[in-house]
Backbone as ProteinMPNN parsed JSONL, in Angstrom:
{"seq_chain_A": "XXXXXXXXXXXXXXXXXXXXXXXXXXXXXXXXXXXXXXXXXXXXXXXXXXXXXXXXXXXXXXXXXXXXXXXXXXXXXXXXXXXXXXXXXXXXXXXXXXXXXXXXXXXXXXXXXXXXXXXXXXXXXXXXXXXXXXXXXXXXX", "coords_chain_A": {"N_chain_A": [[-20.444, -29.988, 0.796], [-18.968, -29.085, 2.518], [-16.346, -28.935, 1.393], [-17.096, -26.315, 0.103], [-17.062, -24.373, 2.309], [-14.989, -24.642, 3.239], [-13.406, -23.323, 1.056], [-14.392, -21.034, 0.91], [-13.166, -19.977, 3.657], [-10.397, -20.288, 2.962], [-10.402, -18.431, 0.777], [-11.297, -16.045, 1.855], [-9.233, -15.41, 3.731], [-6.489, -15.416, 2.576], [-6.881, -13.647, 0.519], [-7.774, -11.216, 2.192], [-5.818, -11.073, 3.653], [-3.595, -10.867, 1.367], [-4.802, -8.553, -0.129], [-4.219, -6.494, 2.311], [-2.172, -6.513, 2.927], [-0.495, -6.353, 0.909], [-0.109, -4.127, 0.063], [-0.22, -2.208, -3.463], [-0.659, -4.246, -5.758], [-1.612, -6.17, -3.888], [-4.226, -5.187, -3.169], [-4.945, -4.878, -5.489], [-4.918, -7.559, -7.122], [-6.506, -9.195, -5.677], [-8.755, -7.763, -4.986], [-10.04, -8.106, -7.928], [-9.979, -10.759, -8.156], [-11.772, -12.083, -5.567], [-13.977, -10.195, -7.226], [-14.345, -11.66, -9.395], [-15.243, -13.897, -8.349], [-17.215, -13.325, -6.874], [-18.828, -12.593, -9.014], [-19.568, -15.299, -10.441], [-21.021, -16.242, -9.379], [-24.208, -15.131, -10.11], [-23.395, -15.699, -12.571], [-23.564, -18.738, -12.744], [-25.819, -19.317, -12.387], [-27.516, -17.994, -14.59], [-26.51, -19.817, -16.125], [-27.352, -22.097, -15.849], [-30.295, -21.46, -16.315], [-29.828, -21.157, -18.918], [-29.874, -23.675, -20.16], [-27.552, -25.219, -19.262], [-25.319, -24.146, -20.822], [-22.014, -22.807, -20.734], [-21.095, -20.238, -21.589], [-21.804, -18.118, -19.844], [-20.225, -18.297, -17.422], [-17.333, -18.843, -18.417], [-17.249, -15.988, -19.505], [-17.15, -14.466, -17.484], [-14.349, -15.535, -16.549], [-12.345, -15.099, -18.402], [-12.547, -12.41, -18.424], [-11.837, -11.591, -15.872], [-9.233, -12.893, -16.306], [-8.17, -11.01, -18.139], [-7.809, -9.081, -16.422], [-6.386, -9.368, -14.524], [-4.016, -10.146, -15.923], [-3.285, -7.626, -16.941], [-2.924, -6.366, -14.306], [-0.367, -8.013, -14.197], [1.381, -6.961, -16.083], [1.941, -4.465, -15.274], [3.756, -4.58, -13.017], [6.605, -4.811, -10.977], [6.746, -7.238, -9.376], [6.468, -11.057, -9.173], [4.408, -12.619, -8.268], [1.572, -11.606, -8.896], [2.359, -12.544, -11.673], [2.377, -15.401, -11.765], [-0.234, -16.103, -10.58], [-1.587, -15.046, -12.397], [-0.753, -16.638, -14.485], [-1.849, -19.682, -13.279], [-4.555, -19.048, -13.257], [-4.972, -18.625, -16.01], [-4.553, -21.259, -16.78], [-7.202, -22.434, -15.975], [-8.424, -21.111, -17.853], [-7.996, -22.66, -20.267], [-8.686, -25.31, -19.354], [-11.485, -24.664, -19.971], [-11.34, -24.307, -22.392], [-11.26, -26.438, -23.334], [-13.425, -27.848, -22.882], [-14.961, -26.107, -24.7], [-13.882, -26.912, -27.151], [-14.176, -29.897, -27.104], [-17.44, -31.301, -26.822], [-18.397, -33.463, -25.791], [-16.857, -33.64, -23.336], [-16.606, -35.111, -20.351], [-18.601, -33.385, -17.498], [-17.676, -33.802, -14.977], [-15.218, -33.742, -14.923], [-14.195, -31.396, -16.689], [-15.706, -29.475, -14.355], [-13.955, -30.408, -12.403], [-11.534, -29.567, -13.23], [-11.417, -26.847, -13.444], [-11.872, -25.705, -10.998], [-9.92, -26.443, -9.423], [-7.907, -25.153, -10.031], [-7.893, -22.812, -7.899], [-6.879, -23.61, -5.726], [-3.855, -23.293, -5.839], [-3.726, -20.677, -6.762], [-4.951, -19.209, -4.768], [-3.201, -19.895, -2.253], [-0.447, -18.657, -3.718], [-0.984, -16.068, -4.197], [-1.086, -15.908, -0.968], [1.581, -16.443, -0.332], [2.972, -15.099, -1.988], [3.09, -12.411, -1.283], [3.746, -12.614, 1.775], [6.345, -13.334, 0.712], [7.117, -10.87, -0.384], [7.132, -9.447, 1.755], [8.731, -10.295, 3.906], [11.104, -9.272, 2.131], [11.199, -6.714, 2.142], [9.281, -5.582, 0.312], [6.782, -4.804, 0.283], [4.551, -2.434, -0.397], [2.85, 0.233, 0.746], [0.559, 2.142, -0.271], [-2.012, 4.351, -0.486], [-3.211, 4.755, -2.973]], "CA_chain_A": [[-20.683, -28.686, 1.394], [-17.908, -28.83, 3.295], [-15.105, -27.736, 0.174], [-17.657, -24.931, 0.057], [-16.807, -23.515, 3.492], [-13.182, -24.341, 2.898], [-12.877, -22.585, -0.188], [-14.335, -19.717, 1.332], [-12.168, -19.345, 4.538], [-9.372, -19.798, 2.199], [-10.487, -17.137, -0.027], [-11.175, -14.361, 2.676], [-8.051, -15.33, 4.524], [-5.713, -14.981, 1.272], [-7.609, -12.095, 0.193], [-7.866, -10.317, 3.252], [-3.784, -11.043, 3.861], [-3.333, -10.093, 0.452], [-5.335, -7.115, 0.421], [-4.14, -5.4, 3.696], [-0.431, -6.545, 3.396], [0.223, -6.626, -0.474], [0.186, -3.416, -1.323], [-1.434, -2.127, -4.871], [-0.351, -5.261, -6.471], [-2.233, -7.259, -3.535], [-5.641, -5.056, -3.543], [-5.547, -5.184, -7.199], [-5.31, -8.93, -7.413], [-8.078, -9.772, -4.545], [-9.663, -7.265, -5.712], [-10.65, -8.543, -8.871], [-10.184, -12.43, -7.903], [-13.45, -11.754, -5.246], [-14.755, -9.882, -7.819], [-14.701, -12.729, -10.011], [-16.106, -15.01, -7.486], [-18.81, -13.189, -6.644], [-19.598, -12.333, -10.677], [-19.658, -16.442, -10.907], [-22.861, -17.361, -8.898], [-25.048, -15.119, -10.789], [-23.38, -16.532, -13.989], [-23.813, -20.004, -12.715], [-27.932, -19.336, -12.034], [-27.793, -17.639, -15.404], [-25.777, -21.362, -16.93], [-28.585, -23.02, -15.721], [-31.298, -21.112, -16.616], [-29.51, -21.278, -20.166], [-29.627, -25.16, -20.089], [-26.405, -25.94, -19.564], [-24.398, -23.291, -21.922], [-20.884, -22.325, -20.51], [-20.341, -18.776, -22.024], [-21.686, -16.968, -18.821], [-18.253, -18.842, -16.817], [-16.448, -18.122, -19.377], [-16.974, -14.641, -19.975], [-16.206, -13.688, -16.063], [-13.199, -16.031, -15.993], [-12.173, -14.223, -19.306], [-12.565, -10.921, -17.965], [-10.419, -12.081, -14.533], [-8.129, -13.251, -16.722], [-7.543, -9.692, -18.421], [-7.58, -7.875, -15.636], [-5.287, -10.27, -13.675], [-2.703, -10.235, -17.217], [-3.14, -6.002, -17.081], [-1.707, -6.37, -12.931], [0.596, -8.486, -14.089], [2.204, -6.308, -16.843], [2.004, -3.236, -15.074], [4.185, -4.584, -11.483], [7.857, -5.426, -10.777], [6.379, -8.802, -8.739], [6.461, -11.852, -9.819], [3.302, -13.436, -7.794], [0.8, -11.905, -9.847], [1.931, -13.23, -12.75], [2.124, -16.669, -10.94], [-1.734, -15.914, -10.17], [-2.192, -14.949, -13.798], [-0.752, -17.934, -14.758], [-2.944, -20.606, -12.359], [-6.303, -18.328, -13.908], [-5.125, -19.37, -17.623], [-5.03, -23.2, -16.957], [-8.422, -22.215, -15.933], [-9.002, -20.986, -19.134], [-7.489, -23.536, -20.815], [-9.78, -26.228, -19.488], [-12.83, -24.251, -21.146], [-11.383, -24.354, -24.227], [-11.266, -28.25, -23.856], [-14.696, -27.83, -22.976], [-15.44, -25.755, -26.056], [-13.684, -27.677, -28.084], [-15.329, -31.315, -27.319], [-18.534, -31.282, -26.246], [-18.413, -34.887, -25.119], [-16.286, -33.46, -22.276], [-17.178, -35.099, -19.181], [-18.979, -32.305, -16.241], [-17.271, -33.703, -13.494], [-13.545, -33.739, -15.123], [-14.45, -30.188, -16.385], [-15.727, -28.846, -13.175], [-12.555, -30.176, -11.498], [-10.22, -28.835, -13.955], [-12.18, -25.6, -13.536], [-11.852, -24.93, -9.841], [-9.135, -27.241, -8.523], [-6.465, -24.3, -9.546], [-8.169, -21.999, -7.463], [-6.567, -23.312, -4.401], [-2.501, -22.77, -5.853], [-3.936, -19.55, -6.416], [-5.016, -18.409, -3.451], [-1.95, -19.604, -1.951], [0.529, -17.867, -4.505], [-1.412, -14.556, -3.288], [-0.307, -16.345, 0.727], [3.497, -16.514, -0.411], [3.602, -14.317, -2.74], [2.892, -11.101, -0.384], [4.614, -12.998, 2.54], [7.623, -12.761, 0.681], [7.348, -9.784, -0.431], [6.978, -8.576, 3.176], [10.253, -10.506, 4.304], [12.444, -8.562, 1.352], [11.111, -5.008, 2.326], [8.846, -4.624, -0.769], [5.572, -4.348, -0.007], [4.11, -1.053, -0.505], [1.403, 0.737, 1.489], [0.209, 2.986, -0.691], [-3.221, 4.243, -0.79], [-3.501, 4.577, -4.88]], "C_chain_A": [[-19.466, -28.212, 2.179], [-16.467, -28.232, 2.923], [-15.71, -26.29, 0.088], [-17.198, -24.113, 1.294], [-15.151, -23.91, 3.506], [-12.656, -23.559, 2.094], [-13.267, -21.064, 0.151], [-13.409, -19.179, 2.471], [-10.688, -19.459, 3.635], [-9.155, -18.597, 1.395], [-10.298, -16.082, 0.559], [-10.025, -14.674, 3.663], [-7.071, -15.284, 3.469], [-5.914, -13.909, 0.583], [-7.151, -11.364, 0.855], [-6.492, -9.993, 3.21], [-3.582, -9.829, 2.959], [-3.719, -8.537, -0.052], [-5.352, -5.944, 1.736], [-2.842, -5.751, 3.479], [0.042, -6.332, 2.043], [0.31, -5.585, -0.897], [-0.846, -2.73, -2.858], [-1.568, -3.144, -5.227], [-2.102, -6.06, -5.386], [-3.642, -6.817, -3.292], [-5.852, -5.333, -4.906], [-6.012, -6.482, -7.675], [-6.674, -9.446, -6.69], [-8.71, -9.077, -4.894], [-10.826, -7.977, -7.325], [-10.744, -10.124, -8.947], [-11.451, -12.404, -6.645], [-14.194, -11.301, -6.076], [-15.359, -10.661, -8.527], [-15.704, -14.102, -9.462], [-17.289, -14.759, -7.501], [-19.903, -13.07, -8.189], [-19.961, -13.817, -10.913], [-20.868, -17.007, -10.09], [-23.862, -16.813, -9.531], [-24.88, -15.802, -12.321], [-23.889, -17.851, -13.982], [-25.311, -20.207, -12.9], [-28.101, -19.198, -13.446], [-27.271, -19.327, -16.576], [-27.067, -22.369, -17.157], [-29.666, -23.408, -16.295], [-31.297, -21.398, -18.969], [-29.362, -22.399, -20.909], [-28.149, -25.945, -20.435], [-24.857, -24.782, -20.353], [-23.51, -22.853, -20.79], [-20.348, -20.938, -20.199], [-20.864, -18.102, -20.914], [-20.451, -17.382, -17.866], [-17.52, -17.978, -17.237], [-16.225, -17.109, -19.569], [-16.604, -13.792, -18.451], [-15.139, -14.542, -15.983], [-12.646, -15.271, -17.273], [-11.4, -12.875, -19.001], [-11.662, -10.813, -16.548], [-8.908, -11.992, -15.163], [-7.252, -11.29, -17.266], [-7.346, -9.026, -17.716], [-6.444, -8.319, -14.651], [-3.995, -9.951, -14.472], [-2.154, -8.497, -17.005], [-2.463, -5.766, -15.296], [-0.125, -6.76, -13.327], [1.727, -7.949, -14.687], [2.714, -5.268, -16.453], [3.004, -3.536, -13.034], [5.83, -5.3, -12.023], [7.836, -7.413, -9.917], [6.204, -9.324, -9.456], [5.089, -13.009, -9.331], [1.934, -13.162, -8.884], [0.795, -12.177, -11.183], [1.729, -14.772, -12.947], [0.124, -16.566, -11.165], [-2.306, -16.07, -11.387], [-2.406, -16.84, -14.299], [-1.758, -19.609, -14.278], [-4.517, -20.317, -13.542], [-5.944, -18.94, -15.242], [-5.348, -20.653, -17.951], [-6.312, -22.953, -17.019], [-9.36, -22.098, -17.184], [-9.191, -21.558, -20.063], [-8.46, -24.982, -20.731], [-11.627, -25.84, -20.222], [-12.873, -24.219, -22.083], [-11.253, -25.556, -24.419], [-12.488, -28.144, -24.121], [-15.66, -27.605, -23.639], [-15.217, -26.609, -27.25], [-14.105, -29.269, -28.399], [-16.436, -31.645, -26.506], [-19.443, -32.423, -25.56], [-17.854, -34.436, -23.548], [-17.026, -33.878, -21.14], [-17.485, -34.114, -17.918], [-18.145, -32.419, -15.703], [-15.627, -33.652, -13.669], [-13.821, -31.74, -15.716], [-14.568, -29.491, -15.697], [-14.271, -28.833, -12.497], [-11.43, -29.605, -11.86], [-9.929, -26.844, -13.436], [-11.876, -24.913, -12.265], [-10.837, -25.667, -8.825], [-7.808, -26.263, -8.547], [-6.663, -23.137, -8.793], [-7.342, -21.905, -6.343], [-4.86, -23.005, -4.705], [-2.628, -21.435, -5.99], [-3.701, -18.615, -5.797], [-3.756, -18.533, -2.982], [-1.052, -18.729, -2.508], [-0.139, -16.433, -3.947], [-0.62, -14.781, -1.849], [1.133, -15.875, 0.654], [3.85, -15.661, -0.767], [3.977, -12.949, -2.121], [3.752, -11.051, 0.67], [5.903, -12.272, 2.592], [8.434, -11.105, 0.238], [7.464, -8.652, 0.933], [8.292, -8.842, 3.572], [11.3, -9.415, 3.221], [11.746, -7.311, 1.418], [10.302, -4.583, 1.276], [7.811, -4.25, -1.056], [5.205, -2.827, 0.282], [3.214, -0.982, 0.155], [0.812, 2.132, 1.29], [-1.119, 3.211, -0.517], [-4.106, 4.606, -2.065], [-4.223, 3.232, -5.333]], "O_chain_A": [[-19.144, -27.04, 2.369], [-15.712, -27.499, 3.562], [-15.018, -25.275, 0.016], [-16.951, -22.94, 1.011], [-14.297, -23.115, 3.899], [-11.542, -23.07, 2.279], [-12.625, -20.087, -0.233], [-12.895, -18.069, 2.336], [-9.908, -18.517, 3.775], [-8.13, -17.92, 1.301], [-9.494, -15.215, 0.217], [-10.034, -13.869, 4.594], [-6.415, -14.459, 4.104], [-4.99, -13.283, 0.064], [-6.172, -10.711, 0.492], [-6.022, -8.918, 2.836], [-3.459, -8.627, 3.197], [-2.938, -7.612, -0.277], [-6.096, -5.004, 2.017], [-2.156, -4.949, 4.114], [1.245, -6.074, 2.031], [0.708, -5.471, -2.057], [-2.05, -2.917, -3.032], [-2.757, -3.459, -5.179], [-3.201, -6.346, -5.862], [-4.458, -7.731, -3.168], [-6.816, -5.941, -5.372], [-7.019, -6.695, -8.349], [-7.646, -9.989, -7.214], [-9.709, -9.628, -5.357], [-12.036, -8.16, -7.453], [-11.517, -10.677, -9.73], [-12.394, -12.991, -7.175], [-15.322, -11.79, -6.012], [-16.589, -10.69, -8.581], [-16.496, -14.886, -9.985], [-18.239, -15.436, -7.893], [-21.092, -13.317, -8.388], [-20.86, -13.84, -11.753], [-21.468, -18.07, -10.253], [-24.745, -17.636, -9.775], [-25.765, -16.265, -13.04], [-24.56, -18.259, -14.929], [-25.845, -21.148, -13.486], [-28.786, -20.101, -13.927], [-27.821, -19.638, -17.632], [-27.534, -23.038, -18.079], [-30.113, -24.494, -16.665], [-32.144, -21.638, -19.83], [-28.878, -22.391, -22.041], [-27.762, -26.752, -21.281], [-23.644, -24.933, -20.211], [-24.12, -22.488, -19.785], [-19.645, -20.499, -19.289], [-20.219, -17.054, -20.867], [-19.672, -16.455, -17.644], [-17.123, -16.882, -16.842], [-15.058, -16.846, -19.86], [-15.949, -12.754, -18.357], [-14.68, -14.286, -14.87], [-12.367, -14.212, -16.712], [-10.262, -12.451, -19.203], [-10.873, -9.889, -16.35], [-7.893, -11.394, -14.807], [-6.249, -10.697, -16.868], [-6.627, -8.084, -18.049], [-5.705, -7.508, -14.092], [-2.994, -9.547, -13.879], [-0.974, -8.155, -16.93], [-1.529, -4.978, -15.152], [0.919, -6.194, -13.004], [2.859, -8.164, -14.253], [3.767, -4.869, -16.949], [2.827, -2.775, -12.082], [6.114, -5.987, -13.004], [8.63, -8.352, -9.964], [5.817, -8.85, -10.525], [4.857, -14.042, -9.959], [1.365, -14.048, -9.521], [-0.208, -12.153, -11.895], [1.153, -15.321, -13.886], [-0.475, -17.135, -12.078], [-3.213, -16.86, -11.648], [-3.287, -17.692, -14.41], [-2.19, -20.413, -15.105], [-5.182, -21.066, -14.258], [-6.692, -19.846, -15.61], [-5.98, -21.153, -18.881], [-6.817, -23.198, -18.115], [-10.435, -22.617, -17.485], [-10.154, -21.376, -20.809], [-8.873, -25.604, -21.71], [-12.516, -26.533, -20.717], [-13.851, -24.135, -22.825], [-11.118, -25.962, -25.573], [-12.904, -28.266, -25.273], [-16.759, -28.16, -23.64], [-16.038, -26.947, -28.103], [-14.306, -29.77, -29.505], [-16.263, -32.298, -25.477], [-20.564, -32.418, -25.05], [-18.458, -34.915, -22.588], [-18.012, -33.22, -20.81], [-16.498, -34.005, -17.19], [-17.433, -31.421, -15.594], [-14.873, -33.54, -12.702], [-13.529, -30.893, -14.872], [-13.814, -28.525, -15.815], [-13.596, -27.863, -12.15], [-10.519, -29.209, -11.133], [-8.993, -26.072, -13.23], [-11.632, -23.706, -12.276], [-10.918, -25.514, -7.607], [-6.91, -26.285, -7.706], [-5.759, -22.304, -8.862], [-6.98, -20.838, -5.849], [-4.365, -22.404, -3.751], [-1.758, -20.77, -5.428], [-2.927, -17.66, -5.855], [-3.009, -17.564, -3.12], [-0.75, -17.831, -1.722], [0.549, -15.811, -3.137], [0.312, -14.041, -1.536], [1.699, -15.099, 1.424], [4.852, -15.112, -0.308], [5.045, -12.406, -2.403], [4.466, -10.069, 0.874], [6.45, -11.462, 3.34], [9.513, -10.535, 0.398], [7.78, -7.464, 0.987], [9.086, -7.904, 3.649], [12.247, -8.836, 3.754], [11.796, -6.776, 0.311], [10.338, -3.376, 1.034], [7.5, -3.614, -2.063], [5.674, -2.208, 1.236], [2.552, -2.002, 0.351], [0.599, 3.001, 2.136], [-1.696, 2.138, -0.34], [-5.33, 4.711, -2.137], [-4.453, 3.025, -6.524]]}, "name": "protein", "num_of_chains": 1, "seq": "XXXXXXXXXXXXXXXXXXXXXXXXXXXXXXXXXXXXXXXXXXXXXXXXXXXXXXXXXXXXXXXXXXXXXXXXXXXXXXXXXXXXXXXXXXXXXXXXXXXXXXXXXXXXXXXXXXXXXXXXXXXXXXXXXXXXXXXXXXXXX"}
């Protein structure tokens, strides 16, 4: 219980940062990386209820992923494609998961949510530095 309340003050303190200091880039990313979070507990209820089946994960880490790849194409920064990048391992372990169905839960799970925390950070640094070299924006677009 206790990664659970870590993973959340990490989240809304990397968020928050990122979303009040980053700029478009850094609402856009927290933006849709909370979004994703929060889209993943009804998926998880819905995993359950589905005995076990994957594809509700999958289809909001998916959908993160595109919308994370569509920041990343559309900015001169180099953090969210860092960010992107982290979210695809992500992806990457579901397609182990798809692909052998022996896959052990608990090496899955960890694959699954252990890159969350370079993540978040890379949002921490990434904005940071963008604050030290003059480039964050404070637009309201």
């Amino acid at each position: 219980m206790a990664l659970v309340y870590l993973f959340w003050a990490l989240a809304i303190l990397c968020c928050g940062y990122g979303a009040y200091f980053g700029g478009r880039e850094g609402r856009r990313v927290t933006s849709l990386y909370m979004g994703g979070v929060l889209l993943t507990m009804p998926a998880q209820l819905l995993q359950q209820y589905l005995g076990g089946a994957i594809w509700p994960i999958i289809t909001v880490d998916l959908l993160l992923l595109v919308g994370l790849y569509w920041v990343s194409m559309r900015t001169d920064r180099y953090w969210p494609l860092w960010v992107t990048g982290f979210h695809m391992i992500t992806m990457t372990a579901h397609l182990a998961a798809l692909l052998a169905p022996t896959f052990p839960a608990r090496i899955y799970f960890g694959l699954t949510t252990v890159w969350t925390i370079p993540l978040l950070l890379v949002i921490l640094v990434g904005v940071t530095l963008d604050r030290q070299a003059g480039l964050a924006d404070h637009d309201t677009a």
